[in-house]
C-alpha positions in Angstrom: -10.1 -25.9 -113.8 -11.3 -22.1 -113.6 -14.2 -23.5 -111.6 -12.0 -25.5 -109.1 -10.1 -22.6 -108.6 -13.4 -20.0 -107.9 -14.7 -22.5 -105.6 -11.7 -22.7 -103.7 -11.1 -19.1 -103.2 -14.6 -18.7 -102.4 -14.2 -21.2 -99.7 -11.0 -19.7 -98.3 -12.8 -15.9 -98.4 -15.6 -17.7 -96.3 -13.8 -19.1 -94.2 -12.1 -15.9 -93.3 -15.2 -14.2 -93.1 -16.2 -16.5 -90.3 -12.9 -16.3 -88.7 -13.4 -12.5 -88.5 -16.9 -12.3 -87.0 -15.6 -14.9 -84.5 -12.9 -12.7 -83.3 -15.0 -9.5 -83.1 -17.2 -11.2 -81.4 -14.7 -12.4 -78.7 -13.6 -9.0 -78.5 -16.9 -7.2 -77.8 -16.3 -6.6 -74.2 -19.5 -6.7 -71.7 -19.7 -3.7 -69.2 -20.7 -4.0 -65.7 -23.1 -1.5 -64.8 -25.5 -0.3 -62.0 -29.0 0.8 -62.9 -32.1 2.2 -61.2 -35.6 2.5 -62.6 -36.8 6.1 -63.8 -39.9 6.9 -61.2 -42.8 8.9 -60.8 -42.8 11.7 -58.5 -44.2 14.8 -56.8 -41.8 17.5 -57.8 -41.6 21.0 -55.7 -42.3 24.2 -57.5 -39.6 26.1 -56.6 -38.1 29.8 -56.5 -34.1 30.8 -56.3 -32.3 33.5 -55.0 -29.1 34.7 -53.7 -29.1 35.3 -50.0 -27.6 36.1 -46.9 -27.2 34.4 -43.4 -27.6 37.4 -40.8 -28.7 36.6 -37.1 -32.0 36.8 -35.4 -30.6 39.6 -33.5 -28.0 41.9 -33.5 -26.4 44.3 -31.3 -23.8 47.0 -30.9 -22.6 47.5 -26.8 -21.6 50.8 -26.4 -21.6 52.9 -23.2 -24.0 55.2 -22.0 -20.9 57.5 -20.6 -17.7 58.7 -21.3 -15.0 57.0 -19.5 -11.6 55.0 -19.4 -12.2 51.6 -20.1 -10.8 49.7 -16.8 -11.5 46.1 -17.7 -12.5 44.1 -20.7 -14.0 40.5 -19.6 -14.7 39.2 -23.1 -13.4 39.3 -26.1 -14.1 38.4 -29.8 -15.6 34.8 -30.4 -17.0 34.5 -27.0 -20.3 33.8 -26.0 -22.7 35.5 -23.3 -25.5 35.1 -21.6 -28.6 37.7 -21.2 -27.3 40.2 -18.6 -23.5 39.1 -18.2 -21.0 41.8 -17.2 -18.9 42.0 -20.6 -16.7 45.1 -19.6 -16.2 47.8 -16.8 -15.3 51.5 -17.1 -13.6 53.6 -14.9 -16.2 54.6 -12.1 -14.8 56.0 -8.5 -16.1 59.3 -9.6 -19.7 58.0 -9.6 -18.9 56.3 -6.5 -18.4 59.4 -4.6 -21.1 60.8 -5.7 -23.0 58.0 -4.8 -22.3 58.3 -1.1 -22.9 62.1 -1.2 -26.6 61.2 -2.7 -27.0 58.5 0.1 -26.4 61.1 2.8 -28.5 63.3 1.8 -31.1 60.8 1.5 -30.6 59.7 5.3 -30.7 63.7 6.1 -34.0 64.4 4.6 -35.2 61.4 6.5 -34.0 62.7 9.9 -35.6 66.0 9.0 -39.0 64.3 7.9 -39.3 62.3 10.8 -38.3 65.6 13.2 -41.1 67.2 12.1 -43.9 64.7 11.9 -43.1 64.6 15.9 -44.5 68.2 16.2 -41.3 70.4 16.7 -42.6 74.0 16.5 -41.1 76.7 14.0 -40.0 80.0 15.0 -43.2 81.4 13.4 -45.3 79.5 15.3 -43.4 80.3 18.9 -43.7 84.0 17.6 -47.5 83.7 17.3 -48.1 81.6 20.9 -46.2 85.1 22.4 -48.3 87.3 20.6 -51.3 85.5 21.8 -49.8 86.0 25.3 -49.6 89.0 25.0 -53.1 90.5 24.6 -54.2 88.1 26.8 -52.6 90.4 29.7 -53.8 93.3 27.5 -57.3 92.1 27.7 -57.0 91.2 31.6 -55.5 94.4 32.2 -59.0 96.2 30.4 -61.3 94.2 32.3 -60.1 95.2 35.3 -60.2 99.0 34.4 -64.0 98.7 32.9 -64.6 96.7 36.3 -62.9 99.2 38.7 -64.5 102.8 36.4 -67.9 100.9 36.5 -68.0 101.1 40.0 -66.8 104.4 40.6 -69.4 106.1 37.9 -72.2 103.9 40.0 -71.2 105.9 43.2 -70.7 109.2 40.9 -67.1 109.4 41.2 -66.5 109.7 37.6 -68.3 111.3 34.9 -69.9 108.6 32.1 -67.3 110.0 29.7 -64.4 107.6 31.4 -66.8 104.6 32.1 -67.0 104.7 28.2 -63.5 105.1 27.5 -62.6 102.1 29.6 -65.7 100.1 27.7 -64.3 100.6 24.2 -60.4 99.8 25.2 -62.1 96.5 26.5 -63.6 95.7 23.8 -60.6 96.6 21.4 -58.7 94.3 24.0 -61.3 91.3 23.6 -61.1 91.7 19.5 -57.3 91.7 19.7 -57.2 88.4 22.1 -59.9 86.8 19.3 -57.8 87.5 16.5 -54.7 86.2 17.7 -56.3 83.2 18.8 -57.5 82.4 15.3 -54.1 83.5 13.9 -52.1 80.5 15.9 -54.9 78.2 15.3 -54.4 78.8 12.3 -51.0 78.9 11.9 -50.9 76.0 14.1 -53.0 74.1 11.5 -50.6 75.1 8.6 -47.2 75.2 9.5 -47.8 71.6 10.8 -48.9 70.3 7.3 -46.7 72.6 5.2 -43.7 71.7 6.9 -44.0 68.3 6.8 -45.3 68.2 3.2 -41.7 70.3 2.6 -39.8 67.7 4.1 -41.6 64.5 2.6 -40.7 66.4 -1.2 -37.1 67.0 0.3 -37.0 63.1 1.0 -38.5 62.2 -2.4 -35.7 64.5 -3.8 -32.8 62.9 -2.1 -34.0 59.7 -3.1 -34.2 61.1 -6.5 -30.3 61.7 -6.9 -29.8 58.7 -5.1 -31.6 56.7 -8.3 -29.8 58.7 -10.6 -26.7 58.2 -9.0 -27.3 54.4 -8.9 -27.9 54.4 -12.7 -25.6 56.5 -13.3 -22.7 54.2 -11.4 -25.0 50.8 -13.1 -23.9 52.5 -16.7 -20.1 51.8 -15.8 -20.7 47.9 -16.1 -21.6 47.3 -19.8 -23.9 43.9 -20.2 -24.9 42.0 -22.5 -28.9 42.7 -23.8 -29.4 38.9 -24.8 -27.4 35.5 -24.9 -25.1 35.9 -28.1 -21.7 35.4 -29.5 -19.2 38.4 -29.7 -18.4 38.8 -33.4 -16.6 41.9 -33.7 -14.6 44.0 -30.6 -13.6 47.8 -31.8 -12.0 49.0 -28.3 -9.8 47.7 -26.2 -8.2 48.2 -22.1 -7.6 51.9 -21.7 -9.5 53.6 -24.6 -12.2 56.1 -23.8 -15.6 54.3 -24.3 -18.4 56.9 -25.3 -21.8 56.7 -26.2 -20.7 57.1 -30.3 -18.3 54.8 -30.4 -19.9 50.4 -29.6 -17.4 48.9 -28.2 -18.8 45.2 -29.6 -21.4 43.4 -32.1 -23.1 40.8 -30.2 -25.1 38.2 -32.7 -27.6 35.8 -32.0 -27.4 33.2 -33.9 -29.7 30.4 -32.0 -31.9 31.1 -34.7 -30.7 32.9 -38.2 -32.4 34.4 -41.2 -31.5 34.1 -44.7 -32.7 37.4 -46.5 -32.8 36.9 -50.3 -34.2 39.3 -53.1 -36.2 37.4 -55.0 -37.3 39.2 -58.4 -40.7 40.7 -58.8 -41.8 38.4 -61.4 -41.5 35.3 -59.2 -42.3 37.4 -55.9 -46.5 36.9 -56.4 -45.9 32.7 -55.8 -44.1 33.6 -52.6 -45.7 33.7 -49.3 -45.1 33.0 -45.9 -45.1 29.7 -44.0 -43.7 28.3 -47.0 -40.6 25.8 -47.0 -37.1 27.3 -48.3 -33.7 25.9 -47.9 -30.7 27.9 -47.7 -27.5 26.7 -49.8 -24.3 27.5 -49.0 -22.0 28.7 -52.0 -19.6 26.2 -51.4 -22.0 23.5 -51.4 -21.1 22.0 -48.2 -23.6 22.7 -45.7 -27.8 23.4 -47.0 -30.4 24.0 -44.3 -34.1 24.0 -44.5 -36.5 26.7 -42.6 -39.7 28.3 -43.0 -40.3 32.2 -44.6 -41.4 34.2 -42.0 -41.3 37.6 -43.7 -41.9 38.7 -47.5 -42.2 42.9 -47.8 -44.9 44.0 -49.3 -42.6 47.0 -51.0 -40.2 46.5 -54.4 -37.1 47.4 -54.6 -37.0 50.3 -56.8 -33.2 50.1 -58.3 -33.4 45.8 -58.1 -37.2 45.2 -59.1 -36.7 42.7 -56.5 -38.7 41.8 -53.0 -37.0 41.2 -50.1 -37.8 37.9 -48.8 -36.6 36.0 -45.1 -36.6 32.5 -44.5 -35.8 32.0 -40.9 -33.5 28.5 -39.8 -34.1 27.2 -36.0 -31.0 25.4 -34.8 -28.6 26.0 -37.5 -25.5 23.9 -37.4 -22.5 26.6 -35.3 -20.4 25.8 -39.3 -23.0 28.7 -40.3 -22.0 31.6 -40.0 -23.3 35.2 -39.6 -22.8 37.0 -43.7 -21.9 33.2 -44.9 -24.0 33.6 -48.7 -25.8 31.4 -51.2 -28.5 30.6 -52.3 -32.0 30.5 -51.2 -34.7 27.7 -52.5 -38.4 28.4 -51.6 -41.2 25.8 -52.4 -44.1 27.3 -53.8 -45.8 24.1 -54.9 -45.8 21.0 -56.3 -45.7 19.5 -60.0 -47.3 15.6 -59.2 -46.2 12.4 -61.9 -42.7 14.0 -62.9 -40.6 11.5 -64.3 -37.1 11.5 -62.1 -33.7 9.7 -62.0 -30.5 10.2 -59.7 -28.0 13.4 -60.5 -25.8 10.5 -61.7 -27.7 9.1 -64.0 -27.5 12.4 -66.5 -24.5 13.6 -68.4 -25.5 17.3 -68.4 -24.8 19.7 -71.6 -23.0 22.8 -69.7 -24.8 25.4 -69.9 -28.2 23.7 -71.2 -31.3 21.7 -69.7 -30.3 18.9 -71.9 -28.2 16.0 -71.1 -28.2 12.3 -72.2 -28.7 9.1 -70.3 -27.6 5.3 -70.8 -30.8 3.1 -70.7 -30.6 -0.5 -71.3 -33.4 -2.6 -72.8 -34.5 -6.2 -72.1 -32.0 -7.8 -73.5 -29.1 -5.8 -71.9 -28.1 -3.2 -75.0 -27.5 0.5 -73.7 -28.4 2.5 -75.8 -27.5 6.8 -75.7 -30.6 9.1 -75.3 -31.2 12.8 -75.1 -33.6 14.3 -72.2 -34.5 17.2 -71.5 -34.0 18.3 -67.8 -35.1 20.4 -65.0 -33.3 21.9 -62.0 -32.2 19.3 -59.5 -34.1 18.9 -56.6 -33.4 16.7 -53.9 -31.0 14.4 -55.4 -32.6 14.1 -59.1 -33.1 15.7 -61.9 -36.6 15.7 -62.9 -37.3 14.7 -67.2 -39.5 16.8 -68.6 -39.0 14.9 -72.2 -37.3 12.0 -73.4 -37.6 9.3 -70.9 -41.0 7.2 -69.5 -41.6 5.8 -65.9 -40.0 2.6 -65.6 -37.1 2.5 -67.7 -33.9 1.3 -66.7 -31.2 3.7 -66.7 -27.5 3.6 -65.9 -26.3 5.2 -62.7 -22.9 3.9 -62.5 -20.7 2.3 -65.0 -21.6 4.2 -67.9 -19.3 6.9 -68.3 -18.0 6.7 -71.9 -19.8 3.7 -73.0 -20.9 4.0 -76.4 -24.5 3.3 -78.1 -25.5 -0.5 -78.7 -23.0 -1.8 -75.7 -23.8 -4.9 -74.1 -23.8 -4.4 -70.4 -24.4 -7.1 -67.4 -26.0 -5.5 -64.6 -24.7 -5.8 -61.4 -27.7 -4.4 -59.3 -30.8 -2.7 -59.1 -31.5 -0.1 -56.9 -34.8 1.2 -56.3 -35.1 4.2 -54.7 -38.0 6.4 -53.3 -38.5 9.6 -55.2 -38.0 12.9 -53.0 -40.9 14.2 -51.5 
């Protein structure tokens, strides 16, 4: 009787044994899950820093006078081209003098052109008298040497006169030679000196014609290159001076992310090298080229000042927009990578775990150890080998041992 009885309870605990496993085994759900394969790739060495978006060029347009500002024809935001009128001061006072300059530029060229057609100066009308002059005198003694030299032939005069009348002819012919030379050569150098006076009084007029011209040019302020106006500090009716800009003008066709990158990373940094500026809100990364590394430290930062210039950039980035800069300085080759996705990250560590699932469908937890992102993945330095299957989506929460079906695999190129 005991017997009949064990054996029936030990039937009836079987049986309930089997019953159980049959129910947890009904209840095991099976998880739908994405998965890619972990790859091998070439992973950029790479350097970070904060940085700043400034423009290629930048300018403040301030006047080069003091004066009323008459008219503003731009105004913050706008964009100009190389050269464009972008305000006007108040300039009828450089107007005037402006005419008065261009008259006395057409009377220095009446006055050049008056003398080089050979009007004689008063010195030189002075002279041709003078020259007249002892001419007579000189007539006048030859005709008394003539007359006394007959008279002492016939012995109506005694020799005494005849040699009176010789020397007074002679001092007659010196005085006719000299002032012959004297109006040839005044003659000779009035003509040139007056008209070399009249050619500088010319070049002068001209002169304050030019300065009047740039003087009345400063009353139109341009632009020095094709820009965007970013800031504007006066407005219609303030006095514009030379002090005070009245706009910045950016050009931001080209822009230049400036980052200080510390000395201890500074030596794998040269130029020609890629770098990618990333925005601190994430949204918006672009790639350039470093074009400038200074070859001085930063005394108080023991950092080096680093530019990476971006052709083109999108008109969503801004001049002063900061975040970080990224600068490839090399390349690790046969890193092991997997999507972002793929990694539950540790805050605050370079560990994280991933979901990989074996041949027969089990996922099954394991730690990593990670690297910076680049390019869409995280690269493994430990923990995970090429090939493996890893969940990318689906897996969130999923715990060790869980059957999954999987739903597709993607196969993605690693980043270059």
């Amino acid at each position: 009787m005991k017997l009949l009885v064990i054996a029936t309870l030990a039937f009836l605990l079987s049986t309930g044994c089997r019953r159980q496993e049959v129910q947890d085994t009904a209840a095991a759900p099976v998880v739908t899950v994405q998965v890619t394969k972990a790859e091998l790739a070439d992973i950029p060495q790479t350097v970070t820093a904060s940085a700043t978006i400034f423009p290629r060029q930048q300018a403040g347009i301030a006047a080069r006078i003091t004066a009323p500002i008459r008219e503003l024809r731009v105004g913050k935001g706008s964009f100009v081209t190389e050269g464009q009128v972008v305000a006007v001061l108040e300039n009828r006072d450089l107007v005037a003098q402006r005419q008065q300059a261009a008259a006395a530029l057409a009377d220095a060229k009446a006055n050049l052109d008056k003398t080089e057609n050979g009007t004689l100066p008063v010195d030189l009308e002075r002279a041709t008298g003078q020259l007249e002059t002892v001419r007579a005198e000189l007539d006048q003694a030859q005709k008394d040497f003539d007359r006394r030299n007959q008279l002492f032939a016939k012995g109506a005069i005694p020799q005494r006169d005849l040699l009176t009348s010789q020397t007074a002819l002679a001092t007659a012919k010196a005085n006719y030679a000299v002032a012959q030379r004297s109006l040839d050569l005044l003659k000779n150098r009035s003509s040139k000196l007056d008209i070399e006076m009249a050619k500088a009084r010319l070049e002068q007029a001209a002169a304050t014609l030019g300065a009047a011209d740039a003087n009345l040019s400063f009353s139109q302020l341009r632009a020095p290159f094709a820009g965007t106006i970013t800031e504007q500090f006066q407005y219609l009716g303030d006095m514009a001076s030379p002090s005070a800009p009245l706009y910045t003008l950016m050009d931001l066709s080209t822009v230049v992310a400036r980052a200080q990158v510390p000395e201890s990373q500074a030596s794998t940094v040269t130029t020609k090298q890629y770098c990618e500026f990333i925005a601190a809100d994430s949204r918006q990364s672009e790639r350039g080229r470093i074009t400038v590394v200074n070859r001085a430290v930063d005394a108080t930062r023991r950092t080096v000042e680093t530019w990476c210039e971006i052709s083109h950039p999108p008109p969503g980035l801004r001049g002063g927009t900061f975040g970080s800069l990224c600068i490839e300085t090399g390349r690790t080759p046969n890193v092991v990578v997997v999507p972002l996705p793929a990694v539950q990250v540790q805050e605050g560590t370079h560990k994280g775990s991933v979901l990989v699932v074996d041949f027969h469908h089990v996922a099954h937890q394991r730690t990593v150890q990670i690297e910076d992102p680049v390019g869409g993945k995280f690269p493994i330095a430990k923990g995970l080998r090429p090939g493996e299957l890893v969940v990318i989506e689906g897996g969130y929460g999923v715990p060790d041992g869980t059957t999954v079906r999987i739903a597709e695999v993607q196969r993605e190129n690693s980043s270059q």
